[in-house]
C-alpha positions as CSV (number, residue, x, y, z in Angstrom):
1,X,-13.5,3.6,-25.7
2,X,-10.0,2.2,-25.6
3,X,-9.4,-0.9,-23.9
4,X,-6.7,-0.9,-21.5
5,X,-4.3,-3.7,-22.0
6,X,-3.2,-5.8,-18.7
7,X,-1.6,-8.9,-17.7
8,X,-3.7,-10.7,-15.3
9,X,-0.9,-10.0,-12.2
10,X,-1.2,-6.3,-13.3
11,X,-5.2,-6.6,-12.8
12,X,-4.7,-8.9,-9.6
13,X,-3.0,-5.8,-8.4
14,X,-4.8,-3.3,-9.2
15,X,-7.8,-5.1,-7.3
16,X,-5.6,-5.1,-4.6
17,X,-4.8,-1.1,-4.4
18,X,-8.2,-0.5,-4.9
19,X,-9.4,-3.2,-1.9
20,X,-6.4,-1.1,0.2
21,X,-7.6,2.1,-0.8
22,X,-11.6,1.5,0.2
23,X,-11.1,-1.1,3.4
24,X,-8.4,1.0,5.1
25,X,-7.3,4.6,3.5
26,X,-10.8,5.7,3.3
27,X,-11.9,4.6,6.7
28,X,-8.6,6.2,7.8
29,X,-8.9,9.4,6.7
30,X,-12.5,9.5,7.3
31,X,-11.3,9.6,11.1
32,X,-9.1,11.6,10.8
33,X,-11.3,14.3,9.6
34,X,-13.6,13.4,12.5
35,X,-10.7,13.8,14.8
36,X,-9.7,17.5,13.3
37,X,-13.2,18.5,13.5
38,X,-13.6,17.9,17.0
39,X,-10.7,20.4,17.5
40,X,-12.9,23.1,17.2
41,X,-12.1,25.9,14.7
42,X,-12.2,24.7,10.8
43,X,-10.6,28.0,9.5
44,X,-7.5,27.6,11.3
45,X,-6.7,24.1,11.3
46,X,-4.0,22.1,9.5
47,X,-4.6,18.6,10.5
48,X,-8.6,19.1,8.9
49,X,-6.9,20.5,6.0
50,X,-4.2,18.1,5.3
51,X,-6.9,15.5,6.1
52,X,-9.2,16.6,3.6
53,X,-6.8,17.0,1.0
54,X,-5.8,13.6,1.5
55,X,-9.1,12.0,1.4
56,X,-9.3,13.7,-2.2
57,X,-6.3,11.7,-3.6
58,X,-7.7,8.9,-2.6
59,X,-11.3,9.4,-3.8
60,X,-9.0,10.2,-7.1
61,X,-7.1,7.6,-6.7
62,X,-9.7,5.1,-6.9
63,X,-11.8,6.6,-9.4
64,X,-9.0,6.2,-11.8
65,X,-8.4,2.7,-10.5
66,X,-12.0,1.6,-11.1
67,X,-11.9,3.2,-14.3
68,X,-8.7,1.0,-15.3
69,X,-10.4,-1.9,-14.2
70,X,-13.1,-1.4,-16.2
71,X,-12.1,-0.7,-19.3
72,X,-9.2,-3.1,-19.0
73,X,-8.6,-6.3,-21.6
74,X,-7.2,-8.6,-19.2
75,X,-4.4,-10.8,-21.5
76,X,-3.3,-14.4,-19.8
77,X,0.4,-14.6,-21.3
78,X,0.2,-18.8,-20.4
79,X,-2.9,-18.8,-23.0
80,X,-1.1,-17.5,-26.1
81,X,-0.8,-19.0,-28.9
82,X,1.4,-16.6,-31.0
83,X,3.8,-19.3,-33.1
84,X,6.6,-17.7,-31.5
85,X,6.1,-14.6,-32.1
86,X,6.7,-11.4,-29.4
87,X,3.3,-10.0,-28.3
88,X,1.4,-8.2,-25.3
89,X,2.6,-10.4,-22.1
90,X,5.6,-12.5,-24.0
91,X,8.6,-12.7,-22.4
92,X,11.3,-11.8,-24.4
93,X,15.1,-12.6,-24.1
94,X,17.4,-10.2,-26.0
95,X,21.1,-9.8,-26.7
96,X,22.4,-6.1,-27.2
97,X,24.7,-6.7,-30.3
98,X,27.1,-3.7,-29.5
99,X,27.8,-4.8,-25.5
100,X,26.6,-8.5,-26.4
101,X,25.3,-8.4,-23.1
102,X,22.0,-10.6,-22.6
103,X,18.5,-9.1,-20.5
104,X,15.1,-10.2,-20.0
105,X,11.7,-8.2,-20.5
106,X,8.0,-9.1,-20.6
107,X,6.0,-7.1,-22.0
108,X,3.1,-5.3,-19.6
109,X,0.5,-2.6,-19.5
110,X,1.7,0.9,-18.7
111,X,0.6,0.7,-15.3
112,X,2.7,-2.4,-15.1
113,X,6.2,-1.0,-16.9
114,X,9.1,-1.7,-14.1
115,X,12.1,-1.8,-15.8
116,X,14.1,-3.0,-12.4
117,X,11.4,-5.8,-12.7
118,X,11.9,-6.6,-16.3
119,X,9.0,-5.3,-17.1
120,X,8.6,-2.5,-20.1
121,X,5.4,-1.0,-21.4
122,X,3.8,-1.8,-24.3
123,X,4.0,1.6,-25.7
124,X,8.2,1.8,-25.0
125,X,10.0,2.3,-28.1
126,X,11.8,-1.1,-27.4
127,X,8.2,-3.1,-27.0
128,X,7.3,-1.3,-30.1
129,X,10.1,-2.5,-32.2
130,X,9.7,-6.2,-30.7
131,X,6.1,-6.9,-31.8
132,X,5.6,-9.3,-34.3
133,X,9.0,-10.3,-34.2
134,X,10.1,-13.7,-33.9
135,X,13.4,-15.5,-32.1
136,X,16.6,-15.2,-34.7
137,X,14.9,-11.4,-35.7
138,X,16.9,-8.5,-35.4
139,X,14.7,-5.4,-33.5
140,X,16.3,-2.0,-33.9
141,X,15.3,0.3,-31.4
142,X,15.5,4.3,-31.4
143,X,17.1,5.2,-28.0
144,X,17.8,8.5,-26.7
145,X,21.7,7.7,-27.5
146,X,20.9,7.0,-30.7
147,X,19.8,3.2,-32.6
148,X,20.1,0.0,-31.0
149,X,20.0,-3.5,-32.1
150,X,18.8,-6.3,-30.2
151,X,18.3,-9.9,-31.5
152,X,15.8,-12.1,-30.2
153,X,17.0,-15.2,-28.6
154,X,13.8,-16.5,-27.1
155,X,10.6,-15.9,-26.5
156,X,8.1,-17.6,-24.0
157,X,4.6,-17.2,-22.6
158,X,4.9,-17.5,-19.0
């Protein structure tokens, strides 16, 4: 199987859904089905329906976050020792060479990617011209508007 690459705040959060999701979601909708049923009538009524198809997203929803979680490769960006170089979890300062405008990304795990954040995935097509790059490189990056260059001012393990 595929490990599933994550920085440790990404795992700390997932943990955190999935604590949500069992300590209050499920007991929630659990009563709210008990609550529907004591309405009489099963065939009829929309509150045991909407209840139970909400208690299946959320039995989904944290089957596929336990699976995450176990299959994940949890990476601690501090502990890097890549020479410089831009991998999983670095964060990477950039300069656009046609706007020379400046911006900020580290590196995550899809689940992570929040580009108002800073954060990109892994698999983007800019994180995928950036690894194994090092500060002073030039990454070009195939964008929907055509290429882009970027060079590499810094990058840091934080």
């Amino acid at each position: 199987m595929n490990k599933i690459p994550l920085t440790v705040t990404g795992a700390e959060l997932l943990r955190q859904e999935l604590h949500h999701l069992k300590t209050v979601e499920r007991p929630n909708v659990i009563a709210a089905i008990a609550e529907a049923r004591s309405h009489g009538d099963l065939s009829e009524n929309a509150e045991y329906d909407a209840a139970k198809e909400r208690q299946g997203f959320i039995e989904g929803r944290i089957k596929e976050v336990e699976g995450k979680l176990s299959m994940a490769q949890i990476i601690d960006p501090t502990l890097l020792d890549a020479d410089g170089r831009c991998v999983f979890g670095a964060t990477i300062e950039l300069e656009d060479l046609a706007s020379e405008s400046s911006v900020t990304y580290q590196i995550v795990g899809d689940d992570e990617a929040d580009i108002k954040a800073g954060k990109i995935s892994v698999s983007s097509p800019i994180a995928r011209a950036l690894i194994g790059k090092y500060a002073g490189d030039v990454a070009e990056v195939q964008a929907p508007g055509g290429v882009r260059e970027y060079e590499i001012i810094d990058v840091r393990y934080i």
